[in-house]
C-alpha positions in Angstrom: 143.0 168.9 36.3 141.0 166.9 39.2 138.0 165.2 38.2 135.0 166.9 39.7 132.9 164.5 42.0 129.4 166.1 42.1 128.2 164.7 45.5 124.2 165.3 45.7 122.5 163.9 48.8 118.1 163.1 48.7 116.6 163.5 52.3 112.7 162.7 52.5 110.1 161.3 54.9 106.6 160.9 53.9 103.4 162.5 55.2 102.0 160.7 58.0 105.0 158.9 59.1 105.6 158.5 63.0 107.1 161.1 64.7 109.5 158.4 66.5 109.9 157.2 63.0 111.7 160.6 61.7 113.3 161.6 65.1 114.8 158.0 65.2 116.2 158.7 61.2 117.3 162.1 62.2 119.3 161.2 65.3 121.1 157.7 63.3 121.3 158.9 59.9 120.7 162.4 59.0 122.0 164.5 61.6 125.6 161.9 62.3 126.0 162.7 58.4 126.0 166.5 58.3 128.0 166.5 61.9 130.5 164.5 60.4 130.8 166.0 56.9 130.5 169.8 58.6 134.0 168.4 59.9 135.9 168.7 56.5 135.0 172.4 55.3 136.0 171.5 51.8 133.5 168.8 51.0 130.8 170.9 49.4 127.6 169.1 48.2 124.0 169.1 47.0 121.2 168.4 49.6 117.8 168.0 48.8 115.2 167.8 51.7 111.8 167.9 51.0 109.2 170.3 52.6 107.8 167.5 55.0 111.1 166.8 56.5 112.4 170.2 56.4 109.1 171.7 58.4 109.4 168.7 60.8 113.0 169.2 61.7 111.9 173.4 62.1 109.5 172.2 64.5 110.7 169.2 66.5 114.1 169.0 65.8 116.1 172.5 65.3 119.2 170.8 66.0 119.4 169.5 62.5 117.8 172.5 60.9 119.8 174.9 62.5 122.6 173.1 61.9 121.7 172.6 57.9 121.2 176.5 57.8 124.5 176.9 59.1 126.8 174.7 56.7 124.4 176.7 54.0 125.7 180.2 54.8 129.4 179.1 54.8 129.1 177.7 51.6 129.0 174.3 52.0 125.9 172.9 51.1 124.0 173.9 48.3 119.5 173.6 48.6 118.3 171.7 46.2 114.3 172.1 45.3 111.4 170.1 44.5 108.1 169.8 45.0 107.2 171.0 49.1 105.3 167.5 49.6 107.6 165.5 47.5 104.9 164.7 44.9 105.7 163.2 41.8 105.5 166.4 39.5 104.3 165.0 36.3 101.1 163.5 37.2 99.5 166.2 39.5 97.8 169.2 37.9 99.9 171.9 36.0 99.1 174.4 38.2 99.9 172.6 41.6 103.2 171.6 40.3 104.2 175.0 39.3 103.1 175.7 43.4 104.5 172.7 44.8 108.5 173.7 43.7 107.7 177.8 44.4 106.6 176.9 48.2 109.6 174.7 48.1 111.9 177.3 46.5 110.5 180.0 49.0 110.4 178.2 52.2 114.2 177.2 51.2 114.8 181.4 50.3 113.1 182.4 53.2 115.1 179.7 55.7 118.6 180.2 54.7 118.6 183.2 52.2 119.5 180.9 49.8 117.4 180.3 46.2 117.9 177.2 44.7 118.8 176.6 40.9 118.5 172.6 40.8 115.6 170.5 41.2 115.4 167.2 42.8 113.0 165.1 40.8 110.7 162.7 43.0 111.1 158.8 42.2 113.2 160.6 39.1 110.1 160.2 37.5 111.0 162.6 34.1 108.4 163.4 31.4 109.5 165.7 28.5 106.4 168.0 29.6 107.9 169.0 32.8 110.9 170.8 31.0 108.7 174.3 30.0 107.3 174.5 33.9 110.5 174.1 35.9 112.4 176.9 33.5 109.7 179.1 34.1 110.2 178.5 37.7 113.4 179.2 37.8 114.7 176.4 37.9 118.0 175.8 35.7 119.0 172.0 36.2 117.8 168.7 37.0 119.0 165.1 38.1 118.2 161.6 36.6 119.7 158.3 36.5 121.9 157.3 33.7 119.8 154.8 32.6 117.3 157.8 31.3 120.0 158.5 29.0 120.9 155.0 28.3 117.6 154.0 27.1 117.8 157.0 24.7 120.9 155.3 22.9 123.5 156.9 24.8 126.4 154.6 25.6 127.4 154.8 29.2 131.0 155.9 28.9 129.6 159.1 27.5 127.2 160.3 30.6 130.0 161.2 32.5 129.0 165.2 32.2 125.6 166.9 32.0 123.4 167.2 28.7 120.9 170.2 27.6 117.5 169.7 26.6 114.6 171.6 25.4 110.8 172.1 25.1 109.0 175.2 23.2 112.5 176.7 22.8 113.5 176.6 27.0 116.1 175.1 27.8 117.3 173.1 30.7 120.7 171.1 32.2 120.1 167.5 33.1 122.6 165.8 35.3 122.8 161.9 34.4 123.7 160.1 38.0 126.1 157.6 37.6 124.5 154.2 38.7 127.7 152.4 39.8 128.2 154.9 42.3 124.8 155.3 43.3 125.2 151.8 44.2 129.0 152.1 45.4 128.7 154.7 48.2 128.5 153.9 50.9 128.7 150.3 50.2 132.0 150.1 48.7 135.4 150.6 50.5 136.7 153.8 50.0 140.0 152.2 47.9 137.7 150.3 45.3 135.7 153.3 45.3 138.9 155.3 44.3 140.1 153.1 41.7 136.8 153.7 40.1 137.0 157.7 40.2 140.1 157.5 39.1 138.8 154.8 35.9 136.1 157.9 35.4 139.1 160.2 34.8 141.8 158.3 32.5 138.5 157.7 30.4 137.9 161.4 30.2 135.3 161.7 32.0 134.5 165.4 32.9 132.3 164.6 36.4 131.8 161.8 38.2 127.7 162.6 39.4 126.3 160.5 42.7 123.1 161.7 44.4 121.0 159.4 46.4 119.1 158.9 49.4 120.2 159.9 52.6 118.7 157.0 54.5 122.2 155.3 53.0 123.8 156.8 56.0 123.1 154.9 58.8 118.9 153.8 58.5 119.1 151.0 55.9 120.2 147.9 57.3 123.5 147.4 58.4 124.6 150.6 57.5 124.7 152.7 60.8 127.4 149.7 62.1 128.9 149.9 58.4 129.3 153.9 57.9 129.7 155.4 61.7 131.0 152.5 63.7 133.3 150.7 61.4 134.0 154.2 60.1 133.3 154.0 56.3 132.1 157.9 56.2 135.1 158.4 58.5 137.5 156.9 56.3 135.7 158.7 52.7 136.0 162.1 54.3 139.6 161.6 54.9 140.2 160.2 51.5 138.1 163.5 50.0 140.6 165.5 51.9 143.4 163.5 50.5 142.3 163.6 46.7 141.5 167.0 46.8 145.3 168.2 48.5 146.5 165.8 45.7 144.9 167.2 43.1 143.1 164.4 41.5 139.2 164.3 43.1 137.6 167.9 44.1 134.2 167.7 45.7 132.0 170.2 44.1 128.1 171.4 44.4 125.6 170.3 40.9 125.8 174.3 40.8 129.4 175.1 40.3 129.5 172.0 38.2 127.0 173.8 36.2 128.9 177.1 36.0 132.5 175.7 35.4 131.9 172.8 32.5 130.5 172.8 29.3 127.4 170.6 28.6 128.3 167.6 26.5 125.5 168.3 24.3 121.7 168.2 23.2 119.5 165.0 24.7 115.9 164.0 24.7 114.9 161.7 27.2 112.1 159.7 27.4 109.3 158.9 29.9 111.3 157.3 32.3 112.2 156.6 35.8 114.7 154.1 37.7 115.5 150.3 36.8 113.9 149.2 39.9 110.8 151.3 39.6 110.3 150.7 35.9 110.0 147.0 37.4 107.9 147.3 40.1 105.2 149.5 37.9 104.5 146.4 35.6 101.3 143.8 36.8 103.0 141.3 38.9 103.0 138.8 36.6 104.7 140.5 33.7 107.4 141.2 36.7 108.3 138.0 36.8 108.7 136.8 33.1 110.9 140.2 32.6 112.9 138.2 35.5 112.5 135.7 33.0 113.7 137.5 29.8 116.7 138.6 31.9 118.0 135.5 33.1 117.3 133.9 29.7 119.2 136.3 27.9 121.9 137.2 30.2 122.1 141.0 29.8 121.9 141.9 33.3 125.1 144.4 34.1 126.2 144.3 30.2 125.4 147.4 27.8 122.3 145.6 26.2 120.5 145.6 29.4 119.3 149.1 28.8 117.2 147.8 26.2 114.9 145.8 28.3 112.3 147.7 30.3 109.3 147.7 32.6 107.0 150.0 33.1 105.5 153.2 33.3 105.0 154.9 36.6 101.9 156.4 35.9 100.5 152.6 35.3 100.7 151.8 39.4 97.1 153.8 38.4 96.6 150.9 36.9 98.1 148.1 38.7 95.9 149.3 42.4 92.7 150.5 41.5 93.1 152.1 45.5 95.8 154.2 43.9 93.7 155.4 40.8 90.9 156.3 42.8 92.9 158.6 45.3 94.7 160.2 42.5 91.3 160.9 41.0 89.7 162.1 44.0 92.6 163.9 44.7 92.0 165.6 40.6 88.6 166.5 42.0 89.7 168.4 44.8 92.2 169.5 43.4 89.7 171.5 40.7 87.6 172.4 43.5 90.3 174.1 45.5 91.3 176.2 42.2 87.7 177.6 41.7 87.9 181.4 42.4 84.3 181.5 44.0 85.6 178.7 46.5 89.4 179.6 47.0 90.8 179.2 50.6 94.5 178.7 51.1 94.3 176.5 53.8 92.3 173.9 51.3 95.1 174.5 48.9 98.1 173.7 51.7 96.0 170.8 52.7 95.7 169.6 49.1 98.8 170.4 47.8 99.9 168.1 51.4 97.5 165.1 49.9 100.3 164.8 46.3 103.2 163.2 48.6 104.2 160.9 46.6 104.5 157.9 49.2 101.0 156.5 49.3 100.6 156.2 45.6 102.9 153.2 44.8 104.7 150.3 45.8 108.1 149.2 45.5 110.9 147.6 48.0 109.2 150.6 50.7 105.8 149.5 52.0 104.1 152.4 50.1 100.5 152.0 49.4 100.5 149.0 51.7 100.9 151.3 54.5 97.9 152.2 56.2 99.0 155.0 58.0 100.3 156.6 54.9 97.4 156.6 53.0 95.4 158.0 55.9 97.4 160.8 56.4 97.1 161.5 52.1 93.3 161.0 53.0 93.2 162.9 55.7 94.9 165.9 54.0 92.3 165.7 50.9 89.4 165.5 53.1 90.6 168.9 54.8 90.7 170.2 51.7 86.8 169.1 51.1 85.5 170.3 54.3 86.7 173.1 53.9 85.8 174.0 50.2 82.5 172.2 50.7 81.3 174.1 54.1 78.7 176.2 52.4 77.6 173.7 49.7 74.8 171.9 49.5 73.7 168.4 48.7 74.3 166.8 45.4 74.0 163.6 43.7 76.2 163.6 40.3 76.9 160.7 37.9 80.7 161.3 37.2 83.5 158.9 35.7 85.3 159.6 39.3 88.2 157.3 38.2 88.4 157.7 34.5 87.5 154.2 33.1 84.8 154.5 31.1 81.9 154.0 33.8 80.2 156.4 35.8 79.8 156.6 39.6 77.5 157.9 41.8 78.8 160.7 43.9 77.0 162.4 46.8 78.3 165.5 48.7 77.5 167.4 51.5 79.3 169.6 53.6 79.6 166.4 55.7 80.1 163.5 54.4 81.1 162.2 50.4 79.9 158.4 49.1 80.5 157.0 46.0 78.5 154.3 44.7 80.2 152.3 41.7 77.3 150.7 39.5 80.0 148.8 37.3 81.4 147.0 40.1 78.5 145.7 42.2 76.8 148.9 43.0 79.3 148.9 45.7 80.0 152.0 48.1 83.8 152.3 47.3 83.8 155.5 49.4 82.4 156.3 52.9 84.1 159.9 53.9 83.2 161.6 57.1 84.5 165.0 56.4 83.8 166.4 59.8 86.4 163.8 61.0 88.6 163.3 58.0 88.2 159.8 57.9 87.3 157.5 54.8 86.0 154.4 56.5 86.5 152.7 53.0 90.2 153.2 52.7 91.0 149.8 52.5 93.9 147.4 50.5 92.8 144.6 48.5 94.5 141.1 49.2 96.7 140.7 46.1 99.7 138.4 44.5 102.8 140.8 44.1 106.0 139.3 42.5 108.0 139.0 45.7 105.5 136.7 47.0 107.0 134.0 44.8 110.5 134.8 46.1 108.9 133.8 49.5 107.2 130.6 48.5 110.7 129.0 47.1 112.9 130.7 49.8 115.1 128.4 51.8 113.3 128.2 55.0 116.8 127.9 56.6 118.4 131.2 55.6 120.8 131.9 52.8 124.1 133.0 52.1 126.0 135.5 54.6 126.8 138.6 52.8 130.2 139.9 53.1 129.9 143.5 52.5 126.9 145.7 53.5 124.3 145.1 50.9 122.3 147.9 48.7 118.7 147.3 49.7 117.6 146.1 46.5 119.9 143.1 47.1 118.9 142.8 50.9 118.4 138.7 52.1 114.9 138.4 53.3 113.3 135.6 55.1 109.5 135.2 55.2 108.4 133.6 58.9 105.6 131.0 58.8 102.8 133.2 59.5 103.5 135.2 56.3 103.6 132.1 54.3 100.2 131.4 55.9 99.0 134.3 55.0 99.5 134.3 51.4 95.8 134.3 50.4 94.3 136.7 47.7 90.8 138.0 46.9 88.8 137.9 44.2 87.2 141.3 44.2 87.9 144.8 45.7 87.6 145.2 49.1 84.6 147.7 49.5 81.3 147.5 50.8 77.4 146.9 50.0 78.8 143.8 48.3 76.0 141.0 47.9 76.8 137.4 48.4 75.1 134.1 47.7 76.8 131.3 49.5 77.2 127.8 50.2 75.7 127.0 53.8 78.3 124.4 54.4 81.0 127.3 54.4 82.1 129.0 57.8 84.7 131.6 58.9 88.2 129.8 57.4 86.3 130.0 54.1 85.2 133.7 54.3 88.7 134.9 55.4 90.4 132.4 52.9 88.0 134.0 50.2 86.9 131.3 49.1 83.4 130.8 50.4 81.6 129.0 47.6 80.0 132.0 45.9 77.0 130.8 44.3 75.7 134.5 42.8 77.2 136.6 40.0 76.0 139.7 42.0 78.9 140.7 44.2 82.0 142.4 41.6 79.3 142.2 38.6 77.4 145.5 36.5 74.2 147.0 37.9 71.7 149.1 36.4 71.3 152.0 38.4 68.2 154.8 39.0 67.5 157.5 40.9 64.0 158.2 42.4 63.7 161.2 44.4 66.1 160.9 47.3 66.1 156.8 46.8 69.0 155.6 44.9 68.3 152.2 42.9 70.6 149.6 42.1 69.2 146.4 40.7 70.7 143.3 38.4 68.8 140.4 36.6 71.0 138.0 37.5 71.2 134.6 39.0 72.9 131.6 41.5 75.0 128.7 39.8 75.0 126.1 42.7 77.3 123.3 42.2 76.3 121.1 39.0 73.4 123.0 38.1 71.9 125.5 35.6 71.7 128.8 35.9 68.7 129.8 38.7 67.6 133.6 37.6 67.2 135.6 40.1 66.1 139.9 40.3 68.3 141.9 43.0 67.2 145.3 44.3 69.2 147.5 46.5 67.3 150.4 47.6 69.7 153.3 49.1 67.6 156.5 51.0 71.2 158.7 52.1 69.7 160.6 55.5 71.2 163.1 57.4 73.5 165.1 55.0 75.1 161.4 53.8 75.6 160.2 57.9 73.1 157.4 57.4 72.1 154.9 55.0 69.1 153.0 55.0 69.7 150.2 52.9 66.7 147.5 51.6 67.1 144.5 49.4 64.2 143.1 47.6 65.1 139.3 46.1 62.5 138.1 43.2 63.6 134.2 42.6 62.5 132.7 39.4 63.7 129.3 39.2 61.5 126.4 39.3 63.8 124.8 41.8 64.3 125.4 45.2 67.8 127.1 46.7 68.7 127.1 50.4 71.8 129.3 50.7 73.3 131.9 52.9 72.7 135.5 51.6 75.8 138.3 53.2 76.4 141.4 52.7 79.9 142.0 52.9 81.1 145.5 54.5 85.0 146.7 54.7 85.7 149.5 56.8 89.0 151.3 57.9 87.6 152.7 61.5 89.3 155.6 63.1 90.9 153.2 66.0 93.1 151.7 63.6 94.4 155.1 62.4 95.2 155.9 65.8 94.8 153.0 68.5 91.8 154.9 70.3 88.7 152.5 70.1 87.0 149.3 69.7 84.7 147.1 68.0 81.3 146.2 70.0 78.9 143.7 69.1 75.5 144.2 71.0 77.7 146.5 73.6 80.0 144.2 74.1 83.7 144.6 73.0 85.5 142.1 71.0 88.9 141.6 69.4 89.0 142.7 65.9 92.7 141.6 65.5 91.7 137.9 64.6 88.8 136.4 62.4 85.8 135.7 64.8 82.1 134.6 64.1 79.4 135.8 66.7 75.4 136.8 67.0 74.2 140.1 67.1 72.0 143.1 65.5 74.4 145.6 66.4 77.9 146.6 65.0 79.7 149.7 66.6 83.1 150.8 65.8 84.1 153.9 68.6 86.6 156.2 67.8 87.7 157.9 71.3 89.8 160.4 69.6 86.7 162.4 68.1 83.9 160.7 69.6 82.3 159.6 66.5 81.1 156.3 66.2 80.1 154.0 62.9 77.1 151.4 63.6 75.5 148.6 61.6 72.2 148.1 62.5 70.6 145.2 61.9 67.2 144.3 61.9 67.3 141.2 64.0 70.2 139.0 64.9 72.0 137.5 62.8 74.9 135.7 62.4 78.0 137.7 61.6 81.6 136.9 60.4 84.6 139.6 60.6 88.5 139.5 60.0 91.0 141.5 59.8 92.3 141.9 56.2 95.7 141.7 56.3 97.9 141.6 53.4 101.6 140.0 52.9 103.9 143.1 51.7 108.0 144.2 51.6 109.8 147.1 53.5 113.2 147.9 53.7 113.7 145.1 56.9 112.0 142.5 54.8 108.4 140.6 54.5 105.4 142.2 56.6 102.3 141.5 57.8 99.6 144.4 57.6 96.3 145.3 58.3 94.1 146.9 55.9 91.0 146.9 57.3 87.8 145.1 58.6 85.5 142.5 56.5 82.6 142.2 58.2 79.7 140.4 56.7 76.7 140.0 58.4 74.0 136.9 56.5 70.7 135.6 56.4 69.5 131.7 55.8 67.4 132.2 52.3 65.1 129.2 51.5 64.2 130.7 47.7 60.9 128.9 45.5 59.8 130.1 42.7 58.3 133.7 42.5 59.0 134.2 46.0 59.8 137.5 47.4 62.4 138.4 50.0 62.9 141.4 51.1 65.6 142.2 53.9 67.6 145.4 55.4 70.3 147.3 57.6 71.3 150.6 58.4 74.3 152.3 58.3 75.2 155.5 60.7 78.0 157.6 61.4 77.1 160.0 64.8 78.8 161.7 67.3 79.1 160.0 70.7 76.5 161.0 73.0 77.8 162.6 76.1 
């Protein structure tokens, strides 16, 4: 009997990505791979594409759909499901995953007459939970990796075959995906590859199960020289041929692996995803003494190594406090959209569109660190808001928005949403124009990561040549100088309305280095907050700790009036010093936006009119801030009561892709700051204005 080689293939690009981005990954990788495969009839295989990419090739590129819908009606391909924006099913709302994979499962149905019976699982991010949901959908098996089972107890030589497992008496096929090819193909040549198929069989294996990511095929690096050119795919398709004439190797689809073998038996995973992703879920620090505990023990490729684990995915919640908060928003929404007195299906799509995956984590892909991605997530829940908001009123609520224990302030209108976060410096973490779709707080903080030590002891000089195409977890990657430089990390969350008291002998370097010789404990610490009428209080007994002295107390005030449906904030500070000494210091308050024109390259930064270049740190003089977006017209000012010195940089943060170390920017810190000559039971009292308005004509 030939050993069955269940061949599944993972296509997906996120929400927001460039449209040159996907065309350019469509022409090298994914269309080259079905053209050539579509070549040798008898190669049948799984294909997953998500929603996104599916929709995207429909409308911009029907030579790949068309093409996909044709090697479905002959039989050769076989649609795999999932969510329709690739979300990670077990941590979105019951009721939106149950959505997500019936859009998928119908747009599939309605596409190519076809209705899938598997289930691509995002990130392979399983949780015994799901099991009851995707039976009732219809859905009759899904894929893992191995090491899902491995952690469980099972000993490798025994996953080669699929397992049955259960929840409230439903039952459902899970397909363990062997992890040596998952790394083998395509990187492997096709004789070592055979030799290890053939190893599967003599043990008695009864499949052999790959399915990965198509970007294997041409996009990762090296590979388009390494499959097409050199002819690796050339040379496997041949060989497929070859086995399956022979009759030792026949290429076969996850559902007539499912129809024609028995299941090995009963298995209970649990909460588990991928080695790699376990990893990069951990705090960065823990990453690097589970390094550690792996070197020192020396389990890395032997059976034991199953034992030692990172993380949980859900704790990247944890790990980016920007990634908890959109997920929570995105809750919010989420229960808005599902209130019968407010249902619109065009907020659902547009919610359901803000649960891609992408923008929520941060691995080997830039993730989270990409701006662009977690704009298009933002833009997608905001949509969502308008539209479910459009006949509401205003509202001020107290609400644990992000689930640790502390409430925020949240106002909505139909036009805009802020939060205010009295645990965390009375900061506004949330500035949302909902008219343009834009949160002008969405902005990364400056953090270590693991890799960043890799790129501190990295041999300036290069390494090693590899030999063989690499996976691209094992890729060579050389920082340049001007990531080293940029290595610098901050000390608080990047948001805005954030009070500082600092040394006068600090300038720019210091603010953009972070460290600026904070003298207050005002700008990441509690305030009390209270609401009169439409004034919103936050104040904080607190005080300045210059350099070798006691502690100089010191009352804060910051009086909030929100005008104009949430479009304008008139922000006043009153400053009660009680120390007996006197303090000379600078007094900022630091502000960091996301404007439109770095969404979309349409607009500028003007101080007092006149434009400047916001793509390196720069100290000027000025009253007036205005960040123009020319796509929409709408503009953002800081208005400032006289002029005033004013420092800004762009925050740019050190982060790994698939091509190796990147700079990016995350935003604008601007801070403009007063000279404060403080005696005792003098009063200060200072302001500015914040506006978001429409550009007049």
């Amino acid at each position: 009997m030939p050993l069955p080689l269940v061949f599944g293939v993972h296509n997906h690009q996120p929400l927001g990505n460039f449209p040159h981005v996907i065309e350019r990954l469509t022409r090298e990788s994914y269309l080259p791979f079905l053209e050539a495969v579509k070549k040798e009839p008898r190669f049948r295989f799984s294909l997953h594409v998500s929603g996104i990419l599916l929709k995207w090739w429909e409308d911009h590129f029907p030579r790949a759909f068309d093409l996909l819908g044709e090697m479905v009606s002959r039989g050769q391909i076989e649609p795999v499901a999932g969510g329709f924006f690739e979300p990670i099913l077990a941590v979105i709302p019951r009721e939106d995953r149950k959505e997500q994979v019936l859009r998928h499962k119908d747009y599939l149905r309605r596409s190519f007459g076809v209705t899938p019976e598997g289930l691509w699982l995002t990130e392979r991010v399983w949780e015994q939970a799901l099991v009851e949901d995707l039976v009732d959908l219809g859905i009759k098996y899904v894929v893992v990796d191995d090491r899902h089972f491995l952690v469980s107890g099972f000993e490798k030589q025994a996953l080669h075959g699929y397992y049955l497992t259960e929840a409230e008496g439903k039952r459902l096929a899970v397909f363990p995906i062997d992890e040596t090819l998952r790394y083998a193909i395509p990187f492997w040549p096709v004789e070592r590859l055979e030799r290890y198929l053939r190893d599967v069989a003599l043990r008695g294996g009864r499949l052999a199960i790959y399915f990965d990511d198509g970007e294997k095929f041409g996009a990762w690096p090296g590979t388009r020289k390494w499959v097409y050119e050199e002819g690796w795919l050339e040379s496997f398709l041949r060989a497929s041929a070859q086995w399956q004439e022979e009759g030792r190797v026949e290429i076969i689809t996850f559902s007539e692996a499912l129809k024609r073998t028995e299941a090995l038996g009963l298995a209970y995973l649990p909460t588990a995803s991928y080695k790699e992703m376990e990893e990069w879920a951990l705090p960065a620090k823990r990453i690097l003494e589970l390094k550690e505990l792996t070197r020192r023990l020396r389990v890395e490729g032997t059976h034991f190594e199953a034992f030692i684990r990172g993380g949980h995915w859900r704790n990247f919640f944890v790990k980016y406090p920007e990634s908890n908060y959109l997920h929570k928003r995105m809750y919010r929404v989420s229960a808005l959209s599902r209130d019968p007195q407010l249902f619109d299906q065009e907020a659902r799509l547009a919610l359901l569109a803000s649960q891609c995956n992408d923008a929520y984590w941060h691995g080997i892909f830039g993730g989270l660190y990409l701006p662009h991605l977690r704009q298009a997530v933002w833009e997608s829940l905001l949509e969502a808001e308008q539209k479910l908001r459009a006949r509401g009123k205003e509202e001020i609520e107290l609400v644990d928005l992000d689930y640790d224990g502390r409430e925020e302030v949240v106002y909505t209108s139909p036009e805009a949403v802020l939060v205010f976060k009295p645990s965390y410096g009375g900061q506004l973490v949330e500035w949302s124009s909902l008219g343009n779709r834009h949160n002008y707080g969405n902005v990364l903080t400056r953090r270590f990561e693991a890799y960043h030590e890799d790129i501190l002891h990295l041999d300036q000089e290069g390494g090693h040549a590899e030999e063989e195409v690499s996976s691209i977890h094992h890729l060579q990657k050389r920082p340049s100088a001007e990531v080293v430089r940029a290595l610098v990390y901050d000390w608080y969350e990047r948001h805005s309305l954030m009070e500082h008291f600092f040394d006068p002998q600090r300038g720019l370097e210091d603010f953009v280095a972070c460290d600026f010789g904070e003298w207050g404990d005002f700008a990441n610490q509690p305030y009390h907050f209270h609401r009169s009428g439409e004034e919103l209080l936050f104040f904080r007994d607190g005080g300045l700790y210059p350099p070798g002295s006691e502690r100089r107390p010191l009352l804060l005030r910051k009086f909030i009036r929100l005008r104009r449906k949430g479009r304008t904030l008139v922000v006043r500070y009153e400053l009660e010093y009680r120390a007996q000494v006197e303090t000379r210091c600078f007094f900022g308050v630091e502000m960091n936006f996301y404007p439109p024109f770095m969404a979309h390259g349409q607009g500028r930064l003007l101080v007092n009119g006149r434009a400047v270049d916001p793509s390196a740190p720069f100290e000027t003089q000025g009253n007036r801030l205005t960040f123009t977006d020319d796509k929409t017209g709408e503009r953002l000012l800081v208005k400032l009561p006289e002029t005033l010195r004013i420092f800004c940089f762009p925050v740019r943060t050190v982060n790994q892709s698939e091509k190796g170390y990147e700079l990016t920017t995350q935003g604008l810190a601007v801070m403009p700051f007063w000279p404060l000559d403080l005696r005792q039971g003098k009063k200060v009292e200072l302001s500015l204005e914040l506006e978001i308005s429409k550009k007049r004509s």
